[in-house]
N, C-alpha and C positions, 0 to 999 in steps of 0.2 A: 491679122494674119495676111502674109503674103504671099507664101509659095504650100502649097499642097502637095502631099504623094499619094499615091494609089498603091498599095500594095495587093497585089490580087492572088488565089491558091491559083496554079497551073493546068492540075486536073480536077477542078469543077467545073463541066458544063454549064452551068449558069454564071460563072466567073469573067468571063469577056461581053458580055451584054452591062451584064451591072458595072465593071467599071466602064463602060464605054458611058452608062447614065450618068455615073457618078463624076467622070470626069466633065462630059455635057453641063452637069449643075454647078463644080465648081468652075469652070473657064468662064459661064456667064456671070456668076457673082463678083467676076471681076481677078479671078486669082493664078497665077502661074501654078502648072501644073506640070509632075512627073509618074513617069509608073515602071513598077518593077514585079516580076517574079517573089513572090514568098522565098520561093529559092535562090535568090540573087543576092544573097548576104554582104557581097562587096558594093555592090551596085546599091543597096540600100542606106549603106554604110556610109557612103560617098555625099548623099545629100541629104543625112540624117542634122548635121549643123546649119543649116540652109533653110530647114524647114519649121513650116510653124504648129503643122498639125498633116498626122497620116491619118487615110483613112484604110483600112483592110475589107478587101470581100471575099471572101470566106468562112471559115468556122475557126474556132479556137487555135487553132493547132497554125494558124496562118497568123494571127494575133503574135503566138509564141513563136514562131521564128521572125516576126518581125521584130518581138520584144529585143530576142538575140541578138538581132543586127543593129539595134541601134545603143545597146548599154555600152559605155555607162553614162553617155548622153540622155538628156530628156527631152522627148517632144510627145507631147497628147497624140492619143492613138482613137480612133473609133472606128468599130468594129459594125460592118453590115451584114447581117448572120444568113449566111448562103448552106450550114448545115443543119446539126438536127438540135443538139440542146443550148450551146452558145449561150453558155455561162458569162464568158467574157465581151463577148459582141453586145451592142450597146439599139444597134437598128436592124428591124425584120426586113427583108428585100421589101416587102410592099408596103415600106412605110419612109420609104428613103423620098419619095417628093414631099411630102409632109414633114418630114421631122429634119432631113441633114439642112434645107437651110438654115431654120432657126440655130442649127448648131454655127454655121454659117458665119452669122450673124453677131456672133458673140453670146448668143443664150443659154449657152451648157455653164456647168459646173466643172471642177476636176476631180476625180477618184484617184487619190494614192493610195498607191500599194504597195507592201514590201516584197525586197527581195532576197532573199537567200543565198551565201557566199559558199563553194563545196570547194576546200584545197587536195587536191589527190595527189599522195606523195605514196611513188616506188620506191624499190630500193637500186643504187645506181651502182656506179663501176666505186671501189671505197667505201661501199654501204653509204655514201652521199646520195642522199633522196631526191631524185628528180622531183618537181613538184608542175604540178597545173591546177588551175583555177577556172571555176567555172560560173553561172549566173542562172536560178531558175526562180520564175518567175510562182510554177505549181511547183515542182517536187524535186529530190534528188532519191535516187531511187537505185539498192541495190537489190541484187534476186542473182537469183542461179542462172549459170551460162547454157550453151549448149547441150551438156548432160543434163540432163533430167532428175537432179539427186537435188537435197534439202542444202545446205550453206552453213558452214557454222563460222557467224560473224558474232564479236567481241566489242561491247558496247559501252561508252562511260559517258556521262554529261559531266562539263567542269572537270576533267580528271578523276574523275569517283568513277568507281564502275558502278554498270548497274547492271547486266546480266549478259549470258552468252547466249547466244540465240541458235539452235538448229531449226532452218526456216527457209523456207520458199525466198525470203526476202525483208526488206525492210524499207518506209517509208518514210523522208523526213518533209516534210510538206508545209509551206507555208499558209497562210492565214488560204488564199486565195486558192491553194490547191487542193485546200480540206474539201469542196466539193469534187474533187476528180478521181483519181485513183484509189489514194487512202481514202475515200468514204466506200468506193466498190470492196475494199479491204477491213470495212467493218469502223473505221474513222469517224470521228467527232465532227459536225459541219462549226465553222468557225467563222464573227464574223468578217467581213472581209477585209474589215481598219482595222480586225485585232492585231496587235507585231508579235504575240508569240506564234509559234509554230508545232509540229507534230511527229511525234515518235510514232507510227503504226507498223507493228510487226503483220507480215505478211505467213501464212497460214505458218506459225508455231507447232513445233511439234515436241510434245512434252517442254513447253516451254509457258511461261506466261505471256497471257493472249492481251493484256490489257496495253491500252494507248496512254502515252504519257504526252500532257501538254511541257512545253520550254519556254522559261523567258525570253525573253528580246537578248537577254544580256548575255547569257547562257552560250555554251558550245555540245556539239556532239561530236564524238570520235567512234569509228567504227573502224576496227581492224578486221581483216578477211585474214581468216581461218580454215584450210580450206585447201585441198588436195589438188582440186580439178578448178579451173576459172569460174570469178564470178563477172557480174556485168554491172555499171557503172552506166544508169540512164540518167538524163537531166532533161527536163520540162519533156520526155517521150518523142526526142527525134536526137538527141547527142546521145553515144554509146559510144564508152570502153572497158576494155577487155579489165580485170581484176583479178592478179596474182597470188598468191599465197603470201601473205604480209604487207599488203598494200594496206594504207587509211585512208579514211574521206573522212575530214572534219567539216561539219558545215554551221553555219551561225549566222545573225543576220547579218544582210548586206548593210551600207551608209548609201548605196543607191535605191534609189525608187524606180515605179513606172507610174506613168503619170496615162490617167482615162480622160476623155471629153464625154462627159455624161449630160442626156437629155432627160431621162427618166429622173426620178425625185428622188431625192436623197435616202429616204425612208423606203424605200421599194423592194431593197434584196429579199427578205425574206416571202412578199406576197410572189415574187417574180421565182424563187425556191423553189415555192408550190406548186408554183406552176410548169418548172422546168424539169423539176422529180415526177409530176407525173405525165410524161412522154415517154 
């Protein structure tokens, strides 16, 4: 490795001391170093090819917009967990002079992970379907807008349907997001090399409640159905608005994110236990 980032959250007060340490350990191990804002999505972006490995101080949610900034590039990310349950963070703040050298060093492993492709296609000027594309890491996730009324979104795997949903929302979540959202919504925890991903309806109403696992190979289409706007979240910080006839088809990505892991390979589920109960 030769050039390091720092990616730090903006508003955690414990975020500019720890990278001030983090940056301290790696300039003396010998390494060129830069740091950005979580929120600095260009600025990350810019010396996301440059680099050999970021570190984030923060919690999850700093991981996943750094995820964003840097796909569909790959460069190992480790996560120094400055929140509270930091699923995806890899080091405790008071574990960072012990552990980040050896990562240092060359003694971690890599965790790949998948990620999940979401195309949203309106309808345009010609009924020509604008379309955009998006990348999450945990979930893509539709639910009701503004108003406070249930959604009836239209749901098929492969072109088959499979039901219409009148619902708060709905959940497609990758292997890695089945701890986050879709598990507050009742979700399967999956593990986190598995490549399928998850269908979790969010509270059903006269609808069936059950989750459906998807292959890797598998698609989902969801059309909105639907008077009043729905909304349109990916990995819980990109939001758009959803029209009456809008789809989001999502499926796996061909890109990955790649972790610098110290802990043992075998550990997700003891580290589970322990992270469920906080």
């Amino acid at each position: 490795m030769k050039t390091i980032g720092v990616v730090y959250h903006p508003k955690n007060q414990a975020a500019p001391a720890m990278t001030e340490k983090i940056i301290s350990l790696v300039s003396n191990s010998g390494f060129k170093t830069w740091i950005a804002s979580a929120w600095e999505t260009d600025k990350i972006n810019r010396h996301t090819r440059s680099s050999d490995l970021i570190i984030t101080a923060g919690g999850d949610g700093t991981i996943l917009r750094t995820v964003h900034a840097i796909i569909p590039d790959i460069v190992p990310i480790t996560g120094v967990n400055l929140g509270r349950l930091g699923f995806l963070t890899e080091i405790d703040a008071d574990e960072v002079d012990d552990k980040l050298p050896a990562l240092l060093q060359g003694k971690g492993w890599v965790d790949k992970r998948s990620v999940l492709e979401a195309e949203l296609a309106l309808a345009g000027e010609n009924e020509k379907p604008l379309k955009q594309y998006f990348w999450a890491l945990n979930d893509v996730v539709i639910a009701r807008g503004e108003i406070a009324r249930v959604i009836h979104i239209n749901v098929s795997i492969d072109g088959n349907p499979l039901t219409s949903y009148r619902a708060d929302g709905i959940i497609i979540a990758s292997a890695t997001g089945s701890t986050g959202y879709a598990l507050a919504a009742g979700g399967p925890v999956m593990h986190p090399q598995a490549e399928e991903f998850l269908l979790v309806p969010i509270l059903p109403h006269l609808n069936p409640g059950y989750n459906v696992v998807v292959p890797k190979n598998s698609y989902v289409e969801i059309i909105i159905n639907n008077i009043h706007p729905a909304t349109l979240n990916i990995d819980g910080h990109i939001n758009h608005s959803l029209p009456d006839g809008a789809s989001i088809t999502t499926r796996q990505s061909p890109h990955e994110v790649h972790f610098l892991r110290s802990l043992p390979q075998t550990s997700f589920f003891t580290t589970l236990e322990k992270r469920l109960r906080i």
